[in-house]
Backbone and ligand atoms as CSV (ligand in chain L), in Angstrom:
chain,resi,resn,atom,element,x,y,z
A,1,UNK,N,N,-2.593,1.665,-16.356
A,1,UNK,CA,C,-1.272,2.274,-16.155
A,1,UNK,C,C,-0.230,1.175,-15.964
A,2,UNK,N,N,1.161,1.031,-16.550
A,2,UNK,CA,C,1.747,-0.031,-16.298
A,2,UNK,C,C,2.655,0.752,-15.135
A,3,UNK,N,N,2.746,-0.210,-14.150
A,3,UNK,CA,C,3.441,0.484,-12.884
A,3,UNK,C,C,4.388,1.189,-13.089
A,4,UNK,N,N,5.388,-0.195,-14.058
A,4,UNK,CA,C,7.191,0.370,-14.278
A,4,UNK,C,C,7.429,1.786,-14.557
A,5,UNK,N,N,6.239,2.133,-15.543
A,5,UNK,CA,C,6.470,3.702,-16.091
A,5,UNK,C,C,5.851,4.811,-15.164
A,6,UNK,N,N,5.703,4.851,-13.721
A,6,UNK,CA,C,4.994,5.652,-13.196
A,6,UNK,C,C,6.073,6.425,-12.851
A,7,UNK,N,N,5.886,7.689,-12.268
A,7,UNK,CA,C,6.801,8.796,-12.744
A,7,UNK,C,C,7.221,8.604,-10.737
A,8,UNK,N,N,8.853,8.607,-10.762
A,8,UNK,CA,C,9.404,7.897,-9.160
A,8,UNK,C,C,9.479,9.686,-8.427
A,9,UNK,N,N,8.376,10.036,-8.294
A,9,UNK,CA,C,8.581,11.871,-7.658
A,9,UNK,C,C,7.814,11.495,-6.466
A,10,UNK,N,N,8.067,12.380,-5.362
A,10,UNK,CA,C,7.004,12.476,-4.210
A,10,UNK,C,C,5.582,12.750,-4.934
A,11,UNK,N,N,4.196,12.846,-4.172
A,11,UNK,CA,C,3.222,13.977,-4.297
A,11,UNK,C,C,3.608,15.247,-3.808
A,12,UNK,N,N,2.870,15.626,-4.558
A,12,UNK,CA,C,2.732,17.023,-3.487
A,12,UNK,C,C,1.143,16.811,-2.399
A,13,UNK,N,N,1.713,17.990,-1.616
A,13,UNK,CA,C,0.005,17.328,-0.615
A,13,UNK,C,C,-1.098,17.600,-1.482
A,14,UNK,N,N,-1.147,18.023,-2.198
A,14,UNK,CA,C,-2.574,18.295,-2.491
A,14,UNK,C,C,-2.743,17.074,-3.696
A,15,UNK,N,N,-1.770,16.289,-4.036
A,15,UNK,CA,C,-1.769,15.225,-5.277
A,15,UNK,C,C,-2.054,14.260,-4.423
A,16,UNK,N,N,-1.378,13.862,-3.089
A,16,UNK,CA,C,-1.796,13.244,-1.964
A,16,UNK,C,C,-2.708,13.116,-1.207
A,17,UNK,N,N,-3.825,14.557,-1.379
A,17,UNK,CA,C,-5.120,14.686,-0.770
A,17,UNK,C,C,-6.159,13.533,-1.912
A,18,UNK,N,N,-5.658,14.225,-3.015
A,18,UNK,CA,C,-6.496,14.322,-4.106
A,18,UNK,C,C,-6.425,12.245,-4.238
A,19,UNK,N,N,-5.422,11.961,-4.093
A,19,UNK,CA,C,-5.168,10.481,-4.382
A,19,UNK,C,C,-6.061,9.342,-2.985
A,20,UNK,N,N,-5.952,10.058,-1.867
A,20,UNK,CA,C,-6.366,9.262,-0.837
A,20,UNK,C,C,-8.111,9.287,-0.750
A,21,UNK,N,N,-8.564,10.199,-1.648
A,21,UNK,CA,C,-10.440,10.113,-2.149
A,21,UNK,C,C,-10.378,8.649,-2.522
A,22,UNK,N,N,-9.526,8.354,-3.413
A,22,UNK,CA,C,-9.843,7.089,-4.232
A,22,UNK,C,C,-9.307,5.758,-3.050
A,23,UNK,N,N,-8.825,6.234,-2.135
A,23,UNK,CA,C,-8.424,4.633,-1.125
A,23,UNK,C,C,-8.838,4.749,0.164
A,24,UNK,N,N,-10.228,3.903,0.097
A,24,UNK,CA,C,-10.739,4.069,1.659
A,24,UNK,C,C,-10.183,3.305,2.871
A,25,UNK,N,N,-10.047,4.056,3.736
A,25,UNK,CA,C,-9.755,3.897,5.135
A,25,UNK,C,C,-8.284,3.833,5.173
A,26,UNK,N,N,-7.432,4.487,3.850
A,26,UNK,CA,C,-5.806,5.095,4.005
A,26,UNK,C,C,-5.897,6.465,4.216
A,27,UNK,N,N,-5.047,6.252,5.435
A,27,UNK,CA,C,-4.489,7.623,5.714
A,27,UNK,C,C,-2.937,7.866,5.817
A,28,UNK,N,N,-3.006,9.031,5.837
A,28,UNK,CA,C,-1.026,9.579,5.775
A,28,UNK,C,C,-0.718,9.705,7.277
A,29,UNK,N,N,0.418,9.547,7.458
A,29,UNK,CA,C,1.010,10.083,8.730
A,29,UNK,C,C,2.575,10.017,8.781
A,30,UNK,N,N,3.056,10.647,9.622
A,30,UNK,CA,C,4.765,10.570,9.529
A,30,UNK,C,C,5.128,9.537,10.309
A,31,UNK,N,N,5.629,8.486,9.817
A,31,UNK,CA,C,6.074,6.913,10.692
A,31,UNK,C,C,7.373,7.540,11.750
A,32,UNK,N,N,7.796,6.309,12.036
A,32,UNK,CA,C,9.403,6.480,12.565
A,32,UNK,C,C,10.372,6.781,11.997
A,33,UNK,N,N,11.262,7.310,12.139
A,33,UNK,CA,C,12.251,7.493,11.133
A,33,UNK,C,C,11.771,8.901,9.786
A,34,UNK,N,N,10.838,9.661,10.447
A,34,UNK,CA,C,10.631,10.636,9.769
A,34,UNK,C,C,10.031,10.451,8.310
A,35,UNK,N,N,9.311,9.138,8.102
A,35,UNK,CA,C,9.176,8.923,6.558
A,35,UNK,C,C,7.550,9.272,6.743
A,36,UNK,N,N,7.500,9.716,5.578
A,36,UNK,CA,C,6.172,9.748,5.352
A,36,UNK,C,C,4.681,8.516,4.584
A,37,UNK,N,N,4.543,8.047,5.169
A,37,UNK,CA,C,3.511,6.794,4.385
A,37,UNK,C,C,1.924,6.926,4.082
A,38,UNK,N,N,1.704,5.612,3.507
A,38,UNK,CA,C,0.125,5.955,3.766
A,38,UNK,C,C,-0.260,4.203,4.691
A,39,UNK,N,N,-1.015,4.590,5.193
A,39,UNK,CA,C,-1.454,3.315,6.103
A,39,UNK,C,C,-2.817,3.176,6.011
A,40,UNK,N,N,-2.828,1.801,6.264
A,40,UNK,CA,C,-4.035,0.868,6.227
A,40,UNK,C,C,-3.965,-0.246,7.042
A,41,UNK,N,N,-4.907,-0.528,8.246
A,41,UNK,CA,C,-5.390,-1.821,8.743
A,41,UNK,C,C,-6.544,-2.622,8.267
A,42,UNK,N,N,-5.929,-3.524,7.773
A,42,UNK,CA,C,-6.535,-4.972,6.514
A,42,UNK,C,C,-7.053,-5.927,7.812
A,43,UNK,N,N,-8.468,-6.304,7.998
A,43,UNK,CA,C,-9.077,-6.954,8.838
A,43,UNK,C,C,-9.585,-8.628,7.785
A,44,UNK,N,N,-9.302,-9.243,8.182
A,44,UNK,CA,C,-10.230,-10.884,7.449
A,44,UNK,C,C,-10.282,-11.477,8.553
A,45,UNK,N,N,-11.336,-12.648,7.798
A,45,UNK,CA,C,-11.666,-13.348,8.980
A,45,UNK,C,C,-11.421,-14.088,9.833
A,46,UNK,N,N,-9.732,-14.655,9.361
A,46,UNK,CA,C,-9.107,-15.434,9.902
A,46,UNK,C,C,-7.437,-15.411,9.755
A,47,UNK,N,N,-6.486,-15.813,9.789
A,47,UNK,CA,C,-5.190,-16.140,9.223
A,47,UNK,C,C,-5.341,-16.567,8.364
A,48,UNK,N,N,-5.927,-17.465,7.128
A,48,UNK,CA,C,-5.881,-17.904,5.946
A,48,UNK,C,C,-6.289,-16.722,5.633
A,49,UNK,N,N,-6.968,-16.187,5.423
A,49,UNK,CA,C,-7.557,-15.033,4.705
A,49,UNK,C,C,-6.902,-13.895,4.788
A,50,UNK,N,N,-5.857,-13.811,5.745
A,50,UNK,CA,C,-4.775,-12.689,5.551
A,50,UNK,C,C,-3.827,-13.234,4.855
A,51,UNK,N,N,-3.223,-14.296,5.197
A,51,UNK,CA,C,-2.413,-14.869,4.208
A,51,UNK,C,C,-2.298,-15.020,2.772
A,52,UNK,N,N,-3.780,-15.159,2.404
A,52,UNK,CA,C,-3.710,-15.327,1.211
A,52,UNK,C,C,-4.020,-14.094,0.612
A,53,UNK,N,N,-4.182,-12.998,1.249
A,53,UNK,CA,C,-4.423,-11.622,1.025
A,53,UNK,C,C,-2.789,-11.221,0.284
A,54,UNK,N,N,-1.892,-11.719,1.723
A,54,UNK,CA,C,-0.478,-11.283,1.564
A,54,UNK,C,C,0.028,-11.991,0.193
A,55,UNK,N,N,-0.329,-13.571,-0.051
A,55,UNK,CA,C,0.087,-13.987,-0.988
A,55,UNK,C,C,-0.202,-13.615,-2.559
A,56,UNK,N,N,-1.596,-13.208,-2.595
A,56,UNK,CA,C,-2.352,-12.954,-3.568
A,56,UNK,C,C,-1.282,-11.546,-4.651
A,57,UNK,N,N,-0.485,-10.943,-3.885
A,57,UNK,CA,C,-0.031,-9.612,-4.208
A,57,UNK,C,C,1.444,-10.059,-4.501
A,58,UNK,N,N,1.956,-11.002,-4.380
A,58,UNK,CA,C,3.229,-11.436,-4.543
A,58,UNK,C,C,3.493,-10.931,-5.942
A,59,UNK,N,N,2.871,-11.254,-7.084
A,59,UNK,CA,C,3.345,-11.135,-8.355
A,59,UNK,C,C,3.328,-9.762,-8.661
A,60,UNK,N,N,2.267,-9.132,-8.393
A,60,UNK,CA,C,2.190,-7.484,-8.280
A,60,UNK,C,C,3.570,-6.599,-8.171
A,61,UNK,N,N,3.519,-6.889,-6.769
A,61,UNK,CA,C,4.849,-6.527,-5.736
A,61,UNK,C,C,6.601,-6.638,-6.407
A,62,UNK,N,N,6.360,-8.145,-6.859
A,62,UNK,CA,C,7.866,-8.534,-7.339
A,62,UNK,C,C,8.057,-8.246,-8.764
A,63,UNK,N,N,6.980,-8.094,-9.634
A,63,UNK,CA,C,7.229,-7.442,-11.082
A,63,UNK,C,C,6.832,-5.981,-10.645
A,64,UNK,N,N,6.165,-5.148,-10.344
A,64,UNK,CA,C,6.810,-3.894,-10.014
A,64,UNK,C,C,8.223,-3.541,-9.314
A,65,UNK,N,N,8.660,-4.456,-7.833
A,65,UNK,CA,C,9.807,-3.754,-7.498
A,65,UNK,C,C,9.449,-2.691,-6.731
A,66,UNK,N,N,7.821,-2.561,-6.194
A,66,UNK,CA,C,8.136,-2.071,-4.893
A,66,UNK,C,C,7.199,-2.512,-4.121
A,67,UNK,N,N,7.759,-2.417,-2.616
A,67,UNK,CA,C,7.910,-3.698,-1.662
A,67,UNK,C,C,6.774,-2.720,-0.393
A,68,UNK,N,N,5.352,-3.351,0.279
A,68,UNK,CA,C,5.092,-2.717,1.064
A,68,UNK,C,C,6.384,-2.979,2.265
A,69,UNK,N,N,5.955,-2.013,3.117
A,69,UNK,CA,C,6.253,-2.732,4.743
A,69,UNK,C,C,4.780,-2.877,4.839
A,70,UNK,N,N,4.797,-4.201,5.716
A,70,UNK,CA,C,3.734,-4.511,6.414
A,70,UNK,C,C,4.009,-5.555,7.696
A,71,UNK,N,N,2.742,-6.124,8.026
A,71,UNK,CA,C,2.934,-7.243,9.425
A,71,UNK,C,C,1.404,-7.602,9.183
A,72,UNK,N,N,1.647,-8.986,10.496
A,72,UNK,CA,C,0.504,-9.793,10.206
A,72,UNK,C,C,0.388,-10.327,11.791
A,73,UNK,N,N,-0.390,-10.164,12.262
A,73,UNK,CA,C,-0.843,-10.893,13.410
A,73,UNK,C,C,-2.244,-11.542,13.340
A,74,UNK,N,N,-2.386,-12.937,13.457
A,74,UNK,CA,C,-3.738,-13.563,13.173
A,74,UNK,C,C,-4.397,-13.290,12.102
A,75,UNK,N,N,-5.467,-12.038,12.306
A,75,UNK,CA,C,-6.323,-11.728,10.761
A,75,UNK,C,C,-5.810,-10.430,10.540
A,76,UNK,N,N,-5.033,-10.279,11.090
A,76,UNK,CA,C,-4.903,-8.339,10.429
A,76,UNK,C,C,-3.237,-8.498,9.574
A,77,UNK,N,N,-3.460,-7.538,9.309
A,77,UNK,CA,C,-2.676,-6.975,8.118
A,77,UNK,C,C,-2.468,-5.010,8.414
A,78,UNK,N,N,-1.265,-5.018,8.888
A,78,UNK,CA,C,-0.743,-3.527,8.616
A,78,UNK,C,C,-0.002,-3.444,7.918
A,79,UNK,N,N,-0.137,-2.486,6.809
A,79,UNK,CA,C,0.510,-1.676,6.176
A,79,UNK,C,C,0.473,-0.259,5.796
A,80,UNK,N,N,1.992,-0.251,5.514
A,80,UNK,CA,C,2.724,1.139,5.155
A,80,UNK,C,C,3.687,1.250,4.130
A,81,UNK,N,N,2.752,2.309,3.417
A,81,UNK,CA,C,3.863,2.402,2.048
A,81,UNK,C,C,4.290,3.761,1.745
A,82,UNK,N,N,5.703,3.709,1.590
A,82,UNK,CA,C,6.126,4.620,1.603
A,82,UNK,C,C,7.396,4.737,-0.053
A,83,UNK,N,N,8.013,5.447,-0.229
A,83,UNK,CA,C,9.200,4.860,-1.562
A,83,UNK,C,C,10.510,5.556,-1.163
A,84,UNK,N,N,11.155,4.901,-0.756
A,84,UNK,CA,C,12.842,4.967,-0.109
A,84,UNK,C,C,13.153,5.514,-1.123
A,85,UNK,N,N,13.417,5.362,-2.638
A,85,UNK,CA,C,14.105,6.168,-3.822
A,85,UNK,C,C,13.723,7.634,-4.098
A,86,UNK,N,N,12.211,8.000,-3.493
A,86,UNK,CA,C,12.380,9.395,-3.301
A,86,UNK,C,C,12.438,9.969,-1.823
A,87,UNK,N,N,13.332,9.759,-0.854
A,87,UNK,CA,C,13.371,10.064,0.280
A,87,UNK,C,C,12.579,9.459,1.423
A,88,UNK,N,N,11.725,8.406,0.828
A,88,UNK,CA,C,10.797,8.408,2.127
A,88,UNK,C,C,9.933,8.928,2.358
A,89,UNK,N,N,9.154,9.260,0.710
A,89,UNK,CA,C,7.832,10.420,0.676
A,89,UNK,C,C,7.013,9.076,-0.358
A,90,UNK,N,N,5.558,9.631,0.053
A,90,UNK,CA,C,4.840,8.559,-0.951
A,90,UNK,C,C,4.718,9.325,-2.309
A,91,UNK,N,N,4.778,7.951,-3.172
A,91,UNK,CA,C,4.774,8.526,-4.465
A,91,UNK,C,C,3.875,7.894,-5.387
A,92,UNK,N,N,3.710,8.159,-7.014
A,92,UNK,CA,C,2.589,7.207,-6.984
A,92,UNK,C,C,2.435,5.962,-7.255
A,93,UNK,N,N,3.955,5.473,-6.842
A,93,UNK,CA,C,3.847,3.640,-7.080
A,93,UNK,C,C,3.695,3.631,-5.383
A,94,UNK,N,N,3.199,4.542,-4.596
A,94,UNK,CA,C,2.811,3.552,-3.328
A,94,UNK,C,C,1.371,3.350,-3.662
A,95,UNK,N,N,1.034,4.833,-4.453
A,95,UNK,CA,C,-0.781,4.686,-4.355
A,95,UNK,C,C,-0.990,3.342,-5.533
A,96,UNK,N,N,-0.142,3.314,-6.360
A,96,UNK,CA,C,-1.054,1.763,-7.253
A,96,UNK,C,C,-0.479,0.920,-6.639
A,97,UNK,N,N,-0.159,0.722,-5.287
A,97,UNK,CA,C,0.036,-0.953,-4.495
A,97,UNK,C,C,-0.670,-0.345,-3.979
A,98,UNK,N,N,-1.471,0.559,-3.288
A,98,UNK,CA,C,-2.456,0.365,-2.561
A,98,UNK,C,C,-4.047,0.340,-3.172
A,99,UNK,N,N,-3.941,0.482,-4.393
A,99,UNK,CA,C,-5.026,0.528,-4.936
A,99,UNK,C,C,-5.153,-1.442,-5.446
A,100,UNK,N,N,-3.919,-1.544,-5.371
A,100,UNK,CA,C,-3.697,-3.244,-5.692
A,100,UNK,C,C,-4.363,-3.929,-4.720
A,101,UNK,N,N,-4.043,-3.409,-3.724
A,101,UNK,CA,C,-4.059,-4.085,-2.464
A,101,UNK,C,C,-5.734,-4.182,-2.034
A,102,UNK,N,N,-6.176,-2.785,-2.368
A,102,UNK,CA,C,-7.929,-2.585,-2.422
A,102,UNK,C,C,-8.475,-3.929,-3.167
A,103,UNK,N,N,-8.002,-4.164,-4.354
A,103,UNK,CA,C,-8.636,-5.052,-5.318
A,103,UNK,C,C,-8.237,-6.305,-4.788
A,104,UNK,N,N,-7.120,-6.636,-3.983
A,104,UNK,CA,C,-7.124,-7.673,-3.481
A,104,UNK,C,C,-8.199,-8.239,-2.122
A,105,UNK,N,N,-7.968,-7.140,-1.209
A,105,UNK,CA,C,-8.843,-7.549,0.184
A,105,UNK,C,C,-10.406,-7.906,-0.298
A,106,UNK,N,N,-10.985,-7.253,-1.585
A,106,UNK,CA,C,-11.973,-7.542,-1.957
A,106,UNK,C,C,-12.455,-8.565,-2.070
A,107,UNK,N,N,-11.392,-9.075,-3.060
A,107,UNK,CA,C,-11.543,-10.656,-3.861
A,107,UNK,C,C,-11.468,-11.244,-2.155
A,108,UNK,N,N,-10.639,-11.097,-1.397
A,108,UNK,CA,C,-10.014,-11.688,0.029
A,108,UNK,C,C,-11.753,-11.712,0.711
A,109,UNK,N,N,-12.652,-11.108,0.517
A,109,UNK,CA,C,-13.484,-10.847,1.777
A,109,UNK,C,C,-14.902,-10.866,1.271
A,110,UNK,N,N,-14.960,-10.985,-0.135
A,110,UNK,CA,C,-16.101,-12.101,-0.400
A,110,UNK,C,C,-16.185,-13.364,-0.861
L,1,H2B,N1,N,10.238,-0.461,-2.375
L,1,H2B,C1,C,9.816,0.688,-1.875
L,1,H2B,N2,N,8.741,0.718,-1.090
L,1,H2B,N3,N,10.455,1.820,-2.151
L,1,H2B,C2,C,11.523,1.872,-2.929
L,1,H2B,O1,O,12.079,2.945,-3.157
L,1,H2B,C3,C,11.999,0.659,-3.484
L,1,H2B,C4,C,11.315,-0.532,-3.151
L,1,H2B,N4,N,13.036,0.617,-4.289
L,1,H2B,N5,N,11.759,-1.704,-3.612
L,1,H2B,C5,C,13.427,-0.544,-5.018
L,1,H2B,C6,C,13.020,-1.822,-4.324
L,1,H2B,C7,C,14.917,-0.463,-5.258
L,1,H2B,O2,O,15.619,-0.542,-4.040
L,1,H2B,C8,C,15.446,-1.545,-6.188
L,1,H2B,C9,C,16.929,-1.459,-6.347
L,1,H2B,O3,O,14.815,-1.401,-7.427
């Protein structure tokens, strides 16, 4: 799928149920500010290994044009993705950065 052309709509919940089978240990919840995301805590074994988790996704991120929120303390990695252009509902360019992001921690953690 090339990202650019992914269609910029919310899910609906059940496109949202149906999408979070395929990304383990994301779940939905309503953040601050009333937005809706999907979240994930990214564990490695150290600060290099989150780092280069974070770095690894740079090109992804900046030729798509959309941006997680996340944070980093030592080895972890939180994130939350959500898409501001449709209100603050996930859509499905949050699920292919998080499916990015799957293929990254991988490469990251063996
Ligand atoms: N990132 C996220 N997560 N959601 C968006 O709606 C979004 C983005 N929009 N990055 C992009 C940038 C938009 O603001 C620019 C102008 O393309």
């Amino acid at each position: 799928v090339n990202p650019l052309r992914l269609s910029l709509a919310a899910l609906s919940a059940a496109e949202l149920k149906t999408a979070l089978k395929t990304l383990p240990g994301w779940t939905t919840k309503i953040a601050t500010g009333d937005k809706q995301v999907i979240t994930k805590e990214f564990l490695f074994k150290d600060f290099k290994d989150a780092w280069a988790f974070m770095n690894s996704l740079y090109n992804f991120i900046d030729s798509t044009d959309h941006h997680p929120e996340w944070s980093n303390v030592y080895n972890r990695v939180n994130v939350n993705l959500t898409t501001h252009d449709v209100g603050n509902k996930v859509s499905e360019k949050d699920i292919r950065l998080a499916l990015e992001m799957e293929d990254a921690a991988t490469k990251q953690l063996s």
